[in-house]
C-alpha positions as CSV (number, residue, x, y, z in Angstrom):
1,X,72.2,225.1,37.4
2,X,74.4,222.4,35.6
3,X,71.4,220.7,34.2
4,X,69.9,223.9,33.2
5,X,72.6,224.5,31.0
6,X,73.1,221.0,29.7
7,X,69.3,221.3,29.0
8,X,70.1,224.6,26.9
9,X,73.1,223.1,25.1
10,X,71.0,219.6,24.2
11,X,67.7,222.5,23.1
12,X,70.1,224.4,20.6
13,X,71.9,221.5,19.5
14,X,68.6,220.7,18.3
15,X,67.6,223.4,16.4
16,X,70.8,223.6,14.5
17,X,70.1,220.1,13.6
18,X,66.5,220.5,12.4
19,X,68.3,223.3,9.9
20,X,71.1,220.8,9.2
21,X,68.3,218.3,8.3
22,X,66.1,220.5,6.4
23,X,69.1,220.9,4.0
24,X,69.2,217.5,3.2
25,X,65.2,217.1,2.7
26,X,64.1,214.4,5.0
27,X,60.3,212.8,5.3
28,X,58.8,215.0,7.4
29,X,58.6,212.5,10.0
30,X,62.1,212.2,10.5
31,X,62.6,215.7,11.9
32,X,61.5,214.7,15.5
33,X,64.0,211.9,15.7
34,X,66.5,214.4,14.4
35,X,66.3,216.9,16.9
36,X,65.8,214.1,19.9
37,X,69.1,212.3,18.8
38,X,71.3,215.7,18.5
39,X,69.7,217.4,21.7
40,X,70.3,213.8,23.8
41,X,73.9,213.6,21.8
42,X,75.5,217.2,22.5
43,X,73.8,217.5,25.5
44,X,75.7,213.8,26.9
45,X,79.2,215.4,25.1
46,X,78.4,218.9,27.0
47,X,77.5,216.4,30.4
48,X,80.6,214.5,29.7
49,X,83.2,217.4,29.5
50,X,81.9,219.6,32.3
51,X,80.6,217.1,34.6
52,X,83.0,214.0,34.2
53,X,86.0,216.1,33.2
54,X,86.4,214.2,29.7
55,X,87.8,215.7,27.4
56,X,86.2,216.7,24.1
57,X,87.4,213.7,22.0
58,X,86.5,211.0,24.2
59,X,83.3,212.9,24.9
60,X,82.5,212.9,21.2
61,X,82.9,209.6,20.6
62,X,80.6,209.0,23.5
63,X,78.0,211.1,22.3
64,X,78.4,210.2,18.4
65,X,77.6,206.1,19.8
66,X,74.7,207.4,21.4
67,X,73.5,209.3,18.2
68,X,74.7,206.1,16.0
69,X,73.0,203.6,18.3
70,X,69.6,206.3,18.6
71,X,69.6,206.2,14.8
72,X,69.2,202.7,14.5
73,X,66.6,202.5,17.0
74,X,64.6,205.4,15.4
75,X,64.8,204.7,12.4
76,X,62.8,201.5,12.8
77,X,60.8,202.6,14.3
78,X,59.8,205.8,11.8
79,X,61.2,203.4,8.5
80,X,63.6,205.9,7.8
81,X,67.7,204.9,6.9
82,X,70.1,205.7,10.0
83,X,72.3,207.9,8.0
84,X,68.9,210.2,7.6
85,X,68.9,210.5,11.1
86,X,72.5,210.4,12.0
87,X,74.1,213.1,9.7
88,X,72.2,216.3,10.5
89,X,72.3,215.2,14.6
90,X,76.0,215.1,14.1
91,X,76.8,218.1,12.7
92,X,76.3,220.3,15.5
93,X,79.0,218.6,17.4
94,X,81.8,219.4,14.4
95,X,84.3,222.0,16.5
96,X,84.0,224.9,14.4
97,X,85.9,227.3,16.9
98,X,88.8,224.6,16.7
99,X,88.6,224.8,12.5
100,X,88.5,228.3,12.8
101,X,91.3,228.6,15.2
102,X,93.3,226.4,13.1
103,X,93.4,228.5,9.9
104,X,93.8,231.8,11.8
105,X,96.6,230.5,12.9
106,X,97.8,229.0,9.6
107,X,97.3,232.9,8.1
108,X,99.0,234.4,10.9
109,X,102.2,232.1,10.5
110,X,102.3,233.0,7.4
111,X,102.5,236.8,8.3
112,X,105.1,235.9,11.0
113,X,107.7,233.2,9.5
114,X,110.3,236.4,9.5
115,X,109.3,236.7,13.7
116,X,110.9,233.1,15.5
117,X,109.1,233.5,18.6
118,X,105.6,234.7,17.3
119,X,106.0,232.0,14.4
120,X,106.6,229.0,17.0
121,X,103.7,230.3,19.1
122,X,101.2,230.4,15.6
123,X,102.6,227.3,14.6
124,X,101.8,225.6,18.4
125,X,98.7,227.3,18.3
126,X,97.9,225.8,14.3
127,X,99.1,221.8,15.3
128,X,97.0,221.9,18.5
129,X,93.7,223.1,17.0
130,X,94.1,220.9,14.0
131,X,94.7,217.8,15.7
132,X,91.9,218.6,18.0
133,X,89.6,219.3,14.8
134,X,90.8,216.4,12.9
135,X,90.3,214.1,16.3
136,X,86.7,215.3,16.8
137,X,86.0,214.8,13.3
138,X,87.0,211.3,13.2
139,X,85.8,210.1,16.2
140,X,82.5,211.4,15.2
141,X,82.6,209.3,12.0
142,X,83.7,206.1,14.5
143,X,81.1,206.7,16.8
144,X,78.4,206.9,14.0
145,X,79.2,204.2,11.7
146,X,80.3,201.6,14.4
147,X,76.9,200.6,15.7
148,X,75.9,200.0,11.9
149,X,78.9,197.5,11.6
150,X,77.9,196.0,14.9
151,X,74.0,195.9,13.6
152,X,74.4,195.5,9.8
153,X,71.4,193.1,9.1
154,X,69.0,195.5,11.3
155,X,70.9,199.0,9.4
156,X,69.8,197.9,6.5
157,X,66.6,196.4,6.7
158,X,65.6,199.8,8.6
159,X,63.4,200.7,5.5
160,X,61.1,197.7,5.2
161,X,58.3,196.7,6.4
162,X,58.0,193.8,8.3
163,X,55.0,191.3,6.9
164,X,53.2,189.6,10.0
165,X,54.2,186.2,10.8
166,X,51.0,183.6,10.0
167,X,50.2,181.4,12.5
């Protein structure tokens, strides 16, 4: 049942990043690669949390080397820069829910500062989602641009062909 649902997660993480990608107007052939990284990204950060018990930052940055490390590989082999790749397959792995829950509670401390005890509780509420979003988001930015400092010569010769070597 547990891989069923990682299976799910890893199938819709890869729609949303085929409309992520779309925005940004891709080569056409870069649209497989897309979806394969974010499906095999989110569904290691959905593995990671539910079957390892990580929690979601650590699980990110997992997940976001994967993508980074995916895009390089890829992206030789379709000629296509890793950042191409990279971008729309991390996107569905930004926490919305915690971003959300983080200026709900912003507007509802707001409504409360008169109220001590429902102020404290908004105001718990707003430092733990933030620093959850602001975690996430940075780790997936780690996670993605390390392997191209690791691999800088092969990141950017990604785009060129290779001549055949003469004998």
């Amino acid at each position: 049942m547990i891989a069923a649902d990682i299976f799910v997660d890893g199938f819709f993480a890869a729609v949303a990043a085929i409309g992520f990608g779309a925005i940004s107007d891709p080569p056409l052939r870069a649209f497989p690669s897309i979806a394969l990284l974010a499906a095999a990204g989110h569904a290691l950060r959905f593995g990671l949390m539910t079957c390892a018990g990580l929690d979601i930052t650590t699980a990110t940055l997992c997940a976001s080397l994967l993508i980074g490390l995916g895009s390089l590989w890829l992206g030789g082999r379709i000629y296509c820069p890793t950042t191409v790749l990279s971008i729309p397959a991390l996107l569905p792995m930004v926490p919305g829910i915690y971003a959300y829950k983080t200026v709900f509670a912003l507007i509802m401390l707001m409504q409360h500062t008169a109220e001590s005890d429902a102020a404290r509780q908004y105001m718990d509420a707003f430092l733990l989602n933030a620093t959850v979003t602001v975690s996430v988001v940075f780790m997936l930015a780690v996670g993605s641009t390390v392997p191209i400092l690791l691999f800088r010569r092969r990141a950017f010769s990604l785009t060129r062909r290779r001549k055949p070597r003469k004998a």
